[in-house]
C-alpha positions as a printed NumPy array, in Angstrom:
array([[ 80.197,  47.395, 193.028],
       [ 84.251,  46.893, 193.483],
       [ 86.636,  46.575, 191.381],
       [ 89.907,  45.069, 191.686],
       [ 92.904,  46.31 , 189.647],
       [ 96.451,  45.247, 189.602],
       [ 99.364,  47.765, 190.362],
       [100.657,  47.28 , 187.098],
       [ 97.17 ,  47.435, 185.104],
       [ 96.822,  51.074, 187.307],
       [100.347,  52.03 , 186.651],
       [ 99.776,  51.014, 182.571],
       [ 96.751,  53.184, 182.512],
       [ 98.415,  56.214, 184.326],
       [100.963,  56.279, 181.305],
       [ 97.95 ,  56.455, 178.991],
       [ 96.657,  58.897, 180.643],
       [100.279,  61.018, 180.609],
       [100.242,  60.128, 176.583],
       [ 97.491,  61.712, 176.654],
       [ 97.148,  64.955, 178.696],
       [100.683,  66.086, 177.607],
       [ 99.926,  65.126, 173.373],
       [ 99.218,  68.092, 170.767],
       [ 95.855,  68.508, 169.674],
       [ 96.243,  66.115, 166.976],
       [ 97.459,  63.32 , 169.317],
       [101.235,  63.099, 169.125],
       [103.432,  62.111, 172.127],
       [106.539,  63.264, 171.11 ],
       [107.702,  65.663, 173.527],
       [110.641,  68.458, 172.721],
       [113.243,  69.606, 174.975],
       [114.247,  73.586, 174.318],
       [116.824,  75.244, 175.524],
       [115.916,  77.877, 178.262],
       [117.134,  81.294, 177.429],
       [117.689,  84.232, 179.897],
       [116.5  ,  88.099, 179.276],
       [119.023,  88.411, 176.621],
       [118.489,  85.328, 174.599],
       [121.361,  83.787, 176.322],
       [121.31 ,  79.827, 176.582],
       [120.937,  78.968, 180.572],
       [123.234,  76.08 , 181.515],
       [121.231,  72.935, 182.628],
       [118.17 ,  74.443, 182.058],
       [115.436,  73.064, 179.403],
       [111.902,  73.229, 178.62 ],
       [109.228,  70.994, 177.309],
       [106.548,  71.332, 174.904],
       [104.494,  69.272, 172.314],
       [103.665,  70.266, 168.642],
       [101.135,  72.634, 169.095],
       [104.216,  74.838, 170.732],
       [105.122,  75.409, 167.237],
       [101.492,  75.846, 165.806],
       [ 99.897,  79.113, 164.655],
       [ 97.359,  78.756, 167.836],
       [100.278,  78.296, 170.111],
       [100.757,  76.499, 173.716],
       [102.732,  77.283, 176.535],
       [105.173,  74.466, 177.84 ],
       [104.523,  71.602, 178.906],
       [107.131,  71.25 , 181.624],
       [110.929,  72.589, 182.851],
       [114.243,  70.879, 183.866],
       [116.821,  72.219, 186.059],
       [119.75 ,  70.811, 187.027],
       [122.929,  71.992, 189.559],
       [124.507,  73.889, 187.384],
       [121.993,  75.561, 186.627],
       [121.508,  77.605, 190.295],
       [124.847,  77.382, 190.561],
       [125.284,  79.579, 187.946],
       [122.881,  82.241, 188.965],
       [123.943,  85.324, 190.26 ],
       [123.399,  86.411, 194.003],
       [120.569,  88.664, 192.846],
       [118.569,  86.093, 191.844],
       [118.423,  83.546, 194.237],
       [119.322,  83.718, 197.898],
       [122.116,  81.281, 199.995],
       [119.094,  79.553, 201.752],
       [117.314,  78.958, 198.254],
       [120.177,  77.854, 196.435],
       [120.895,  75.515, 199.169],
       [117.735,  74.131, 198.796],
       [117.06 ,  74.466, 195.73 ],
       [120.816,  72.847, 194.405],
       [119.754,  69.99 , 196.858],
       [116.99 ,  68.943, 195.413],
       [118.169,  69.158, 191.546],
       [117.972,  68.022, 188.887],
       [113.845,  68.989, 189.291],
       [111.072,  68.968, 186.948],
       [108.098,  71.427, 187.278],
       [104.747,  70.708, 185.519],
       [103.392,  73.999, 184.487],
       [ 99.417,  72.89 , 183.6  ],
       [ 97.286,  72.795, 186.352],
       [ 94.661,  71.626, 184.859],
       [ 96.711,  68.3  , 184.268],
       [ 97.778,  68.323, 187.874],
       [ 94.538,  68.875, 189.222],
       [ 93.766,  65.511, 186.737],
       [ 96.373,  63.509, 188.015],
       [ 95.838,  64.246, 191.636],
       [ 92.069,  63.866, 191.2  ],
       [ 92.263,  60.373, 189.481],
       [ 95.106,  58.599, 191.012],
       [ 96.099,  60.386, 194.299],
       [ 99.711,  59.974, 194.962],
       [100.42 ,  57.259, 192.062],
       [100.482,  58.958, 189.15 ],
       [103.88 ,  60.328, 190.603],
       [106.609,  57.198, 190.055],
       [104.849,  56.35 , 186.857],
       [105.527,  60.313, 185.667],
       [109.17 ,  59.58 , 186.532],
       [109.54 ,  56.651, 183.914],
       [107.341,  58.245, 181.414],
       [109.281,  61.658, 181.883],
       [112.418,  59.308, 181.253],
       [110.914,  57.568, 178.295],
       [109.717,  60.855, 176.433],
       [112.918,  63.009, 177.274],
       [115.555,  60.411, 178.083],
       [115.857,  62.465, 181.281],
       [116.093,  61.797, 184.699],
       [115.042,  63.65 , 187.77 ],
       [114.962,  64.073, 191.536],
       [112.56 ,  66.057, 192.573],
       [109.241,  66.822, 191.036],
       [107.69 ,  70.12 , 191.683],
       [104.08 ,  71.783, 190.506],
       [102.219,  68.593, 192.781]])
């Protein structure tokens, strides 16, 4: 049998599906942005992580996702990052990176390639963010 299902009916379940995978155990979808800090505790400049409620549980979670922006590689030193990779790198920012595979591995499974715009506006929606580039696909 075939079914027929509008771009938008798709695109609304591919946000469910976002509120989902990326929600705390006990179903919130309110994400947090931390500061990233460097070796020393040091606040990195246009640099932020992601994580949901259970980041802050006694079980723990890792994050959810990072944001870097151009100021951020610009303000690594050369030891770090190389002239071809900040190049590159600078380019392409601001950039998110997913970090959970499993989630990726979801999203590419399920909906191919268009899970990827409607990440953009729900990334925008939960953060108030924007982005260029989306890495961890």
């Amino acid at each position: 049998m075939k079914y027929i299902i509008t771009e938008s009916k798709l695109n609304s379940a591919i946000y469910e599906f976002m509120d989902e995978a990326f929600a705390s155990k006990d179903g919130n979808t309110e994400i947090h942005r931390l500061t990233s800090l460097d070796e020393d505790g040091e606040e990195l400049i246009e640099a932020y992580d992601f994580a949901n409620e259970d980041y802050y549980s006694d079980s723990g979670s890792d994050y959810l996702f990072a944001w870097t922006g151009e100021k951020y590689y610009e303000s690594l030193t050369p030891s770090y990052i190389t002239g071809s990779e900040f190049e590159r790198l600078s380019s392409q920012a601001p950039l998110v990176e997913i970090y959970d595979t499993d989630v990726l591995r979801q999203l590419n499974g399920y909906f191919n390639n268009a899970w990827k715009p409607v990440f953009k506006q729900w990334f925008k929606d939960k953060t108030g963010m924007d982005y260029k580039t989306l890495y961890g696909e």
